[in-house]
VEXDREN-2710 file (C-alpha; in Angstrom, 1 decimal):
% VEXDREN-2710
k/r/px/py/pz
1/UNK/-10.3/25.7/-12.0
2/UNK/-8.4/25.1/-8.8
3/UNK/-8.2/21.0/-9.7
4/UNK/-7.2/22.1/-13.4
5/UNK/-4.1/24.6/-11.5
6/UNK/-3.4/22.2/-9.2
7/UNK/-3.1/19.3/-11.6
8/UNK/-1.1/21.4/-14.6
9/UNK/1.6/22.1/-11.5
10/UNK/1.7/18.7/-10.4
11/UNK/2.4/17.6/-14.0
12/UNK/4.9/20.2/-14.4
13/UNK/6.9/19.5/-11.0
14/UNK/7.0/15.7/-12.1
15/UNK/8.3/16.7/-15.5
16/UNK/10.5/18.4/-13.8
17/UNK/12.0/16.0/-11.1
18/UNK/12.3/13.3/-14.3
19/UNK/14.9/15.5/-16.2
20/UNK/16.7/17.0/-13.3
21/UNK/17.4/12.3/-12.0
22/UNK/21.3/12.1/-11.9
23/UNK/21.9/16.0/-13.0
24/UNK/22.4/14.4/-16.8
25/UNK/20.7/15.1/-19.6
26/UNK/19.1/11.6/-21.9
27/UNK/22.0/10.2/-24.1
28/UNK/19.7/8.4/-27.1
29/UNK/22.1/5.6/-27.0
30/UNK/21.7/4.6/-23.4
31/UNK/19.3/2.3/-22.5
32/UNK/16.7/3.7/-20.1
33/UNK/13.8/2.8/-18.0
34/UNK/11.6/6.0/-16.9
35/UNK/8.8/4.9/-14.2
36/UNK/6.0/6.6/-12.5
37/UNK/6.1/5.4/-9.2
38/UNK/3.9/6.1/-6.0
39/UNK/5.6/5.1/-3.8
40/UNK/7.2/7.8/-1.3
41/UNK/10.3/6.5/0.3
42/UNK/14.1/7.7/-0.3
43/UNK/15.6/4.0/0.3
44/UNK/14.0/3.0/-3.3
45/UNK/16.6/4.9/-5.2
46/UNK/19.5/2.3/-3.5
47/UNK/17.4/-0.9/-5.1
48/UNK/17.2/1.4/-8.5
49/UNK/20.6/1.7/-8.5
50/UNK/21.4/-1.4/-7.8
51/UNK/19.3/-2.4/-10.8
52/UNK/21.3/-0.4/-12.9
53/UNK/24.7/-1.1/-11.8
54/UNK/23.8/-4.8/-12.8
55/UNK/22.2/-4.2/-15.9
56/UNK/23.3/-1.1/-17.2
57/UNK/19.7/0.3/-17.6
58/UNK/19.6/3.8/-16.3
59/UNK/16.4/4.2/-14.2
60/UNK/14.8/7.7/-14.4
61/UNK/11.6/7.8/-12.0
62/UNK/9.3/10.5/-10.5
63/UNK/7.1/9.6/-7.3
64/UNK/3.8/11.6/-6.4
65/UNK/0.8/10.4/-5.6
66/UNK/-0.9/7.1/-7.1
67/UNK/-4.4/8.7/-8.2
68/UNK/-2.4/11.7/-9.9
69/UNK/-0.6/9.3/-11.7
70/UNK/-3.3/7.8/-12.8
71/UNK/-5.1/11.0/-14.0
72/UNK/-1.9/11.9/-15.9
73/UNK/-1.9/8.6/-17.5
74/UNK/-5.3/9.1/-18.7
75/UNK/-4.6/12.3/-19.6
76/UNK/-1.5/11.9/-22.0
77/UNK/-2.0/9.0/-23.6
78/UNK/0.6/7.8/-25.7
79/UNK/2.6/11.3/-25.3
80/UNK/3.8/9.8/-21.7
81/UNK/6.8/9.4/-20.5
82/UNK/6.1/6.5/-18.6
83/UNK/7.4/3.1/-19.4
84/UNK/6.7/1.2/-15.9
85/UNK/3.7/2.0/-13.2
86/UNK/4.3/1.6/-9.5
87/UNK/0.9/1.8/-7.1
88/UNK/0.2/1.1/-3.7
89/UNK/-3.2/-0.3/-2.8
90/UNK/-5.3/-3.0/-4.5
91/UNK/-8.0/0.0/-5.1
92/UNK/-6.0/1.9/-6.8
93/UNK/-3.8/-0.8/-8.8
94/UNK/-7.3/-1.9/-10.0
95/UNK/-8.6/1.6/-11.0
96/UNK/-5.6/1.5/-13.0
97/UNK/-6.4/-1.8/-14.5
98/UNK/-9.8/-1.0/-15.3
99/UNK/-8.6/2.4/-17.3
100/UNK/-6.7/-0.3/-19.7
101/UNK/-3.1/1.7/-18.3
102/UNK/-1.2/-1.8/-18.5
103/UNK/-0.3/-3.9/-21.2
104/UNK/-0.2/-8.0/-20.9
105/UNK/3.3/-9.3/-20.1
106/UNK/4.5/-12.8/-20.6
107/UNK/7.2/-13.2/-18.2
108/UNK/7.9/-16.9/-17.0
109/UNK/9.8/-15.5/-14.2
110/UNK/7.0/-12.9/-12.9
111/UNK/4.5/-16.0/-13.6
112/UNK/6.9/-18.2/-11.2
113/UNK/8.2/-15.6/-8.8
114/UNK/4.8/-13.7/-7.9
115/UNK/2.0/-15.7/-5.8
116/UNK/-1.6/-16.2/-7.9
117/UNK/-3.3/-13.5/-5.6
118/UNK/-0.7/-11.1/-5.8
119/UNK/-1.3/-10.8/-9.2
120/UNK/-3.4/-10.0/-12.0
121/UNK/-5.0/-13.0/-13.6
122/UNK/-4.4/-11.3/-17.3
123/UNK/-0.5/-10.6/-16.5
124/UNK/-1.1/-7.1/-16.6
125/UNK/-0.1/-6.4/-12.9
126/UNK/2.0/-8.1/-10.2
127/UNK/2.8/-7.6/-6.5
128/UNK/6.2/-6.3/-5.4
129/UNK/6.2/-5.8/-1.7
130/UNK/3.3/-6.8/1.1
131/UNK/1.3/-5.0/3.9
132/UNK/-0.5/-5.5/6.9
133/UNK/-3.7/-4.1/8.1
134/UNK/-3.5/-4.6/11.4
135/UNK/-4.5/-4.5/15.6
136/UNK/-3.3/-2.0/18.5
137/UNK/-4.5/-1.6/21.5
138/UNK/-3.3/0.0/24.7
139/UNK/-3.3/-2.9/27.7
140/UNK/-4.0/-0.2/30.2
141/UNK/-7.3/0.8/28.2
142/UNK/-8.6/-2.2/27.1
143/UNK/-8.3/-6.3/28.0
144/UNK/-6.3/-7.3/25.2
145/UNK/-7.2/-10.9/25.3
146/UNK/-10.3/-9.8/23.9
147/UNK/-9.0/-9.2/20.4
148/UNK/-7.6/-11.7/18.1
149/UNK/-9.6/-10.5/14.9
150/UNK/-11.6/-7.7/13.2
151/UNK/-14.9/-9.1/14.7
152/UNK/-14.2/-9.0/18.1
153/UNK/-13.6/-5.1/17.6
154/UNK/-17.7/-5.1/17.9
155/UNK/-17.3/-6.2/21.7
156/UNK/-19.6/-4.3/23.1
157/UNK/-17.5/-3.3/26.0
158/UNK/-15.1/-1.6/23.8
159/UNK/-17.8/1.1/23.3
160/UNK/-16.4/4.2/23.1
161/UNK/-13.0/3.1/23.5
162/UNK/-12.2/2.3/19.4
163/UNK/-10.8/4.6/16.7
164/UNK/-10.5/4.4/13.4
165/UNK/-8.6/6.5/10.5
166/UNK/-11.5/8.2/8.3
167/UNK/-13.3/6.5/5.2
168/UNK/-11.3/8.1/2.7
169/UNK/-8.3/6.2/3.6
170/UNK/-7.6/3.1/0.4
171/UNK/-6.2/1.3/3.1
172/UNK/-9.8/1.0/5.4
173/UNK/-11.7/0.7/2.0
174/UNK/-9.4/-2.6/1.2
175/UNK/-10.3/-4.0/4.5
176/UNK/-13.6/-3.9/4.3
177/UNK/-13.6/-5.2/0.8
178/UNK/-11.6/-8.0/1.9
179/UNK/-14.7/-8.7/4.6
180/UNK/-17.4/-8.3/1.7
181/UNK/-15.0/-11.0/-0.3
182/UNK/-14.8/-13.7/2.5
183/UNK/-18.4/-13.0/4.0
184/UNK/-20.5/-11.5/1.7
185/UNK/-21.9/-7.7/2.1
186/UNK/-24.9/-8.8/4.4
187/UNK/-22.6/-10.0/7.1
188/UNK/-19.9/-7.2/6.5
189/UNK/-22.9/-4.8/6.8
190/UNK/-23.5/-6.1/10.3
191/UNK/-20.1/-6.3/11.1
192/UNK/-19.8/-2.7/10.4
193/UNK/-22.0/-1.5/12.4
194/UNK/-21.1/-3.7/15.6
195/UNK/-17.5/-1.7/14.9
196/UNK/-18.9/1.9/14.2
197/UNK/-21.2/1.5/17.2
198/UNK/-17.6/1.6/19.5
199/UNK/-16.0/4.3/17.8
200/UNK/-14.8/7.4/19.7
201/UNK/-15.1/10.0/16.9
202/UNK/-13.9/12.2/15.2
203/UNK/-12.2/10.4/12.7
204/UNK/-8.5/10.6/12.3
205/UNK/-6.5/11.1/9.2
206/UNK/-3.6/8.9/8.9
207/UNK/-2.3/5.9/11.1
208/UNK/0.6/7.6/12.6
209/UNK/-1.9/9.9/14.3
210/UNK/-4.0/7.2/15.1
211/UNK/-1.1/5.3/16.5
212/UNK/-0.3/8.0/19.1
213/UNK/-3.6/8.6/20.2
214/UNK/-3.8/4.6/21.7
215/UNK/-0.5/5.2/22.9
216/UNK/-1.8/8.3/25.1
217/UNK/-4.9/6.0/25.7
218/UNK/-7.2/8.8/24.2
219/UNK/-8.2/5.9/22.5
220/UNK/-7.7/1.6/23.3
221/UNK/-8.2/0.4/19.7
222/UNK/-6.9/1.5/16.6
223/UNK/-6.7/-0.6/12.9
224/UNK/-3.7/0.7/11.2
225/UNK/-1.0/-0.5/8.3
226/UNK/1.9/-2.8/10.8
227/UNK/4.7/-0.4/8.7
228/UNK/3.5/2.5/10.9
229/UNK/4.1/1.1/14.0
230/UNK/7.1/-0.7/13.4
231/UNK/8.7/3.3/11.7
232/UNK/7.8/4.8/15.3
233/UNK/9.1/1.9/17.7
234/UNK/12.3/2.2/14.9
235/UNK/12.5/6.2/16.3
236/UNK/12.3/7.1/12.6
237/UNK/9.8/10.0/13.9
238/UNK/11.2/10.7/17.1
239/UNK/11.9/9.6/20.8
240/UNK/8.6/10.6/21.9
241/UNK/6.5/9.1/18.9
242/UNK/9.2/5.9/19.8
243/UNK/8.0/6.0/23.5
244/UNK/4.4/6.4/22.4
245/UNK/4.7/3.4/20.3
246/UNK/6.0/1.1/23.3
247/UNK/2.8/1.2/25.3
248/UNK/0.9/-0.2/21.8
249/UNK/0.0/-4.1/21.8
250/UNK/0.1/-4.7/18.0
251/UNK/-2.5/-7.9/16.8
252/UNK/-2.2/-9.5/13.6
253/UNK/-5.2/-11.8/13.1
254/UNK/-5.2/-14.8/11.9
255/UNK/-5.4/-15.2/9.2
256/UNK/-4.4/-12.0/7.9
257/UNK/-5.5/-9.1/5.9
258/UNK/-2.4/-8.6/3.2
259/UNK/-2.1/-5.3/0.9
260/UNK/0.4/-4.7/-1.7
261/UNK/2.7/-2.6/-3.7
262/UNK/2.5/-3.8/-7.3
263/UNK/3.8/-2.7/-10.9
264/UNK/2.9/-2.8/-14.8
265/UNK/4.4/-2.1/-17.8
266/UNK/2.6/1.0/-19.4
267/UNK/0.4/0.0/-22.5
268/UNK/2.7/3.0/-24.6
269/UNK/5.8/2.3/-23.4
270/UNK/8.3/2.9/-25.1
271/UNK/11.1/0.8/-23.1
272/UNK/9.2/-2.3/-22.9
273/UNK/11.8/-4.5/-22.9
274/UNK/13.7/-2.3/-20.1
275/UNK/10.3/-1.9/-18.1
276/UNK/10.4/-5.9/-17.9
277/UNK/13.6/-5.8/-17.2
278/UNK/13.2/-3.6/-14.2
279/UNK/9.4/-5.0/-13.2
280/UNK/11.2/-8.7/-13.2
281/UNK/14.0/-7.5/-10.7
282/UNK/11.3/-5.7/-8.2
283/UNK/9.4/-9.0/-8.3
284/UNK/12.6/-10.8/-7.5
285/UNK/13.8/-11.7/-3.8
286/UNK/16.5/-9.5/-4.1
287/UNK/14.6/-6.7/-5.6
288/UNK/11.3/-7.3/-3.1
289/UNK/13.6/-7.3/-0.4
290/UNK/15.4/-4.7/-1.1
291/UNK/12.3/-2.4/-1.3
292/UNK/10.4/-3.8/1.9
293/UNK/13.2/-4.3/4.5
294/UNK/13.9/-0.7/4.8
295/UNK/10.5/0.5/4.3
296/UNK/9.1/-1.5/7.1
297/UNK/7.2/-3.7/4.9
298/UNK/7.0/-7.3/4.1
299/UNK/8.7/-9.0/1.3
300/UNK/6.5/-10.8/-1.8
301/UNK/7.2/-14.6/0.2
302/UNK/10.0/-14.3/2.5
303/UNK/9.6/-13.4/5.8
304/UNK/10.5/-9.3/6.5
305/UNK/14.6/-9.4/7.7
306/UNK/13.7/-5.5/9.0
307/UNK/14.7/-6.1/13.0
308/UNK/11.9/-4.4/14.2
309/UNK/9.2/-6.1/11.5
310/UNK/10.0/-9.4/12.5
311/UNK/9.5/-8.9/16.5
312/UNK/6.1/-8.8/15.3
313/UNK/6.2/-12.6/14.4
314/UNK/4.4/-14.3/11.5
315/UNK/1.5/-14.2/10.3
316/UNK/-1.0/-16.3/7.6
317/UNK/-2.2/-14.7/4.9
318/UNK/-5.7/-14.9/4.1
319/UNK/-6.8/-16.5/0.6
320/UNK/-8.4/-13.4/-0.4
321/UNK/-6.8/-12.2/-3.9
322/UNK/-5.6/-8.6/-4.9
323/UNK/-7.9/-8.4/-7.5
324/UNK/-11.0/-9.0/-5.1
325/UNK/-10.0/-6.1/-3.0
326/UNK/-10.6/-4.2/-6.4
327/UNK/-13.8/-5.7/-7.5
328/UNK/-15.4/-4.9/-4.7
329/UNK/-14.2/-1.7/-3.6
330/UNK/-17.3/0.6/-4.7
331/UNK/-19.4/-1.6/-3.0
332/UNK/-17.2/-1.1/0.2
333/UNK/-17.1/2.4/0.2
334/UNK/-21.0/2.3/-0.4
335/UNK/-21.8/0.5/2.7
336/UNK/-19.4/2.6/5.0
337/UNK/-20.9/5.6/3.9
338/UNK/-24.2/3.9/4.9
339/UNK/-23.1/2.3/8.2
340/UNK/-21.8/6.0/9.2
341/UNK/-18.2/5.3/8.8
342/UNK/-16.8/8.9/8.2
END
């Protein structure tokens, strides 16, 4: 009864927040976009209005959470408003997939512009902005020549000294999938519990969190998204979250673990050609741009132009495609519950 309340408000403050976009009400004539997105950050709007001064498509959009979106999806059918989907995390973008919310899309430019992996081999997906799971440590804790990769988090001299976000978080879940899709699940398995066997529990639950607590030194490793980091060191949350965030040594391994924003065009739409349109532009390097630089994230190709983003240098991605995080994401989630992962 609480999910069912919970859920109905949700729907209704979404509903809401659609009609209330640019204080006007729909003109029949114009030509619209309306997209679901989950992402969460206020410099979006500035690349959607960009959009539209260029195209004259008006872009109407809500932003909540990526799983509600989904369940509302599910839930209304073709009665939704939705023309264009926006998730975050290869987990969830698959889910999505997998509950046939996306229609196919033959684009030549989304075929050319996005990267094989960052897409969906049936067209019915493709990446918009990239990020990084990453490395920090606090020097003073730990001997940071120690660490280039995930593996040598088992070190057994970092007992006790590493933590880790809980196992709830998509972001974990898509790195260990990403070790089940280069090594296999045995090795993974064994990997795990070389890195459980150093954590300092209890379990924390979100990276900015996580991020202070190795810049206190309550703990000397910490695997987090590189955006966090880079949003503290900016002082977007403060001067002390900024000063915390100095005393981190951020690691990107090589090759590296790469996560992504990504969009389809929902299978009722009813602005398909708009949806494309707007989809295509995301996708492009103005559009990709536009959404990562500000957000802290990395572009679909180019290198990130945020100031703080690129003092973190480059980095190789590894060949592990989107659409593997997905496949083997139950599996991943199975095997941290087992190893103890929390």
């Amino acid at each position: 009864m609480k999910l069912n309340n919970y859920l109905k408000k949700l729907f209704f403050t979404a509903a809401t927040l659609s009609l209330l976009i640019n204080n006007q009400p729909v003109n029949s004539a114009e030509k619209e976009v309306r997209l679901f997105s989950g992402r969460h950050y206020n410099t979006d709007k500035e690349v959607y209005q960009k959009f539209q001064e260029q195209t004259g498509i008006k872009v109407r959009y809500i932003e909540t959470d990526g799983k509600a979106i989904i369940e509302r999806l599910k839930r209304e059918g073709k009665n939704s408003q939705a023309d264009l989907v926006i998730l975050v995390d290869a987990a969830i973008i698959e889910n999505a997939s997998k509950a046939n919310l996306f229609q196919k899309i033959n684009s030549n430019f989304l075929e050319n512009s996005v990267p094989n992996n960052l897409r969906d081999p049936r067209n019915k997906w493709f990446g918009l902005t990239r990020r990084l799971r990453v490395i920090i440590s606090n020097p003073d804790i730990v001997d940071i020549t120690k660490i280039k990769n995930f593996e040598d988090l088992t070190n057994p001299s970092f007992k006790g000294k590493v933590c880790l976000r809980n196992r709830k978080s998509p972001y974990n879940q898509s790195l260990v999938s990403n070790q089940i899709a280069k090594k296999g699940v045995g090795q993974t398995k064994i990997w795990l519990k070389g890195l459980i066997s150093n954590v300092s529990t209890p379990y924390f639950s979100g990276d900015s969190s996580l991020i202070r607590a190795v810049g206190l030194g309550t703990c000397g490793i910490g695997i987090v998204n590189h955006y966090y980091v880079a949003r503290m060191l900016d002082g977007v949350k403060g001067p002390r979250d900024a000063s915390l965030a100095e005393k981190i040594k951020l690691i990107i391994p090589n090759p590296a673990h790469v996560n992504i924003t990504a969009g389809g065009v929902y299978k009722y739409a009813e602005n398909k050609t708009e949806a494309i349109k707007l989809l295509e532009y995301l996708a492009s390097s103005e559009g990709s741009q536009g959404l990562a630089n500000k957000t802290y994230e990395h572009p679909l190709k180019e290198s990130s132009q945020n100031r703080i983003v690129s003092k973190f240098g480059d980095f190789t991605p590894d060949n592990v495609t989107i659409k593997e995080l997905g496949k083997f994401n139950s599996k991943a989630i199975e095997i941290m519950k087992e190893v103890g992962w929390n």
